[in-house]
Each structure stands twice: as structure tokens, then as C-alpha cells.
N, C-alpha and C positions, 0 to 999 in steps of 0.2 A: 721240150724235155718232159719226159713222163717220171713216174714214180719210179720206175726201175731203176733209170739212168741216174736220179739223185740218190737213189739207195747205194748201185754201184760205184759212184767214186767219193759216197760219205767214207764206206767199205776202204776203200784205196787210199783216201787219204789220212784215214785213223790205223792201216795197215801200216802206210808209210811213219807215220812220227815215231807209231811205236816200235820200229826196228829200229829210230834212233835212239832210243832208250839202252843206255846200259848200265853194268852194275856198278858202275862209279860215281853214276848220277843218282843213287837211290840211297838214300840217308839209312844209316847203320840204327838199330833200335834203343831205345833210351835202356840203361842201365836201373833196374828196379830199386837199387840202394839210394839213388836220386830223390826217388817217389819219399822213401821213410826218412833223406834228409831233410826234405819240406817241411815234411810234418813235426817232427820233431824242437824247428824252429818257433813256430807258435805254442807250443808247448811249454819249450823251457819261458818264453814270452810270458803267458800267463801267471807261470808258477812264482816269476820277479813281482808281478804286477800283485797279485794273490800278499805275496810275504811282503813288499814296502805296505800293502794294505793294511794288514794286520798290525806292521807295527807302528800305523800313524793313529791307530785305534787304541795300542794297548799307549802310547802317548799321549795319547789325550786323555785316556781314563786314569794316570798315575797321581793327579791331581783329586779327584774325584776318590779315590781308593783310599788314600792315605787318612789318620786320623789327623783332628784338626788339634794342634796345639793348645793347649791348656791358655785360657784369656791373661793378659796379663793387665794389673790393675796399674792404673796411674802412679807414679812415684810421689810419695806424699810431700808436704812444704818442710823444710829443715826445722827444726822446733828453736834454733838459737843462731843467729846470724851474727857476727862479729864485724863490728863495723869501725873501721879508723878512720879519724877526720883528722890531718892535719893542717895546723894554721902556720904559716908561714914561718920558719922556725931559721934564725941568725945565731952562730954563736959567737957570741964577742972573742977578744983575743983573752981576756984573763977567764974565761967560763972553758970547762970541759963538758964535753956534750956526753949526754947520758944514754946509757941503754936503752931506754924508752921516750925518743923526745915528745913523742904525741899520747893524747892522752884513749885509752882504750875504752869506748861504751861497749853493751851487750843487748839488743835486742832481741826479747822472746817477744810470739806473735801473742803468747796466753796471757801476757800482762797487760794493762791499761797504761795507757800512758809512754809508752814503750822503753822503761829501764829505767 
């Protein structure tokens, strides 16, 4: 076989396929509104990513930003605690029991001795 002979039925047999080629086997062209829907997606993508960003930023700084509350001081000790001790208190049948059966102290913390 020389070079001609493989030349001519390279010729023949790429003549032949492509006459089985026709316009129904050839894919219709992509639609260009396709191409800017693509894009469009990573776009609006960014712009969520972008705004949850910013607002986990402006939330973290609202702690930061604010003033601090005025310190608030310890609640001081009561100056006079009232203190009832009762003892064991019966009343017989001819006794009326009284308004006060127990007897009432008063502790301040400023005295000696306490009352």
C-alpha cells in the first residue's frame, strides 16, 4: 500500500461518515440568557454571604459598643434586726392568751452587747 492508496480511502471513509451526518444530529446552540443565568447565581451567593457577614460582626461588636452600666455597690447590713424567741408557751384553761405571747428583743449591730 503506498501513501496515495491510504490517503485515498482516509478521503472515502471521512467522505462517507460525514454524509451520514445530518441536521438532527447537530445540537441546536446554547441560548446566551443561560450564560448571565450562571452568573448571576454566585453573585446573589456572595451578596447573602457578604450580609450574614456583616451581621455576625455588627453582633459581636453590640456588646462592645454599649456603655457599661453604672457599678452597683453591695447592699449594706440592716442597722436593726428584730428578733423573736419563743419558749414553749401553754395556755391553761382559766388564762387568756395575749396579744404578744413572746417576749420581743431588738438587735442593733452598733451596740455592745447586743440590746
Amino acid at each position: 500500500m503506498t501513501a496515495d492508496d491510504l490517503e485515498r480511502r482516509l478521503r472515502d471513509a471521512l467522505a462517507a461518515r460525514a454524509g451520514q451526518v445530518t441536521p438532527n444530529d447537530l445540537r441546536p446552540p446554547v441560548p446566551p440568557t443561560m450564560a448571565a443565568e450562571r452568573r448571576t447565581f454566585p453573585l446573589l451567593l456572595r451578596a447573602v454571604l457578604l450580609a450574614s457577614a456583616l451581621m455576625l460582626v455588627a453582633v459581636a461588636l453590640i456588646p462592645l459598643l454599649r456603655p457599661d452600666p453604672a457599678p452597683q455597690q453591695p447592699a449594706s447590713p440592716p442597722s436593726t434586726v428584730t428578733v423573736t424567741v419563743c419558749p414553749p408557751y401553754v395556755v391553761e384553761e382559766d388564762e387568756t392568751p395575749s396579744a404578744s405571747p413572746c417576749p420581743v428583743s431588738v438587735y442593733s449591730p452598733s451596740s455592745p452587747g447586743g440590746g
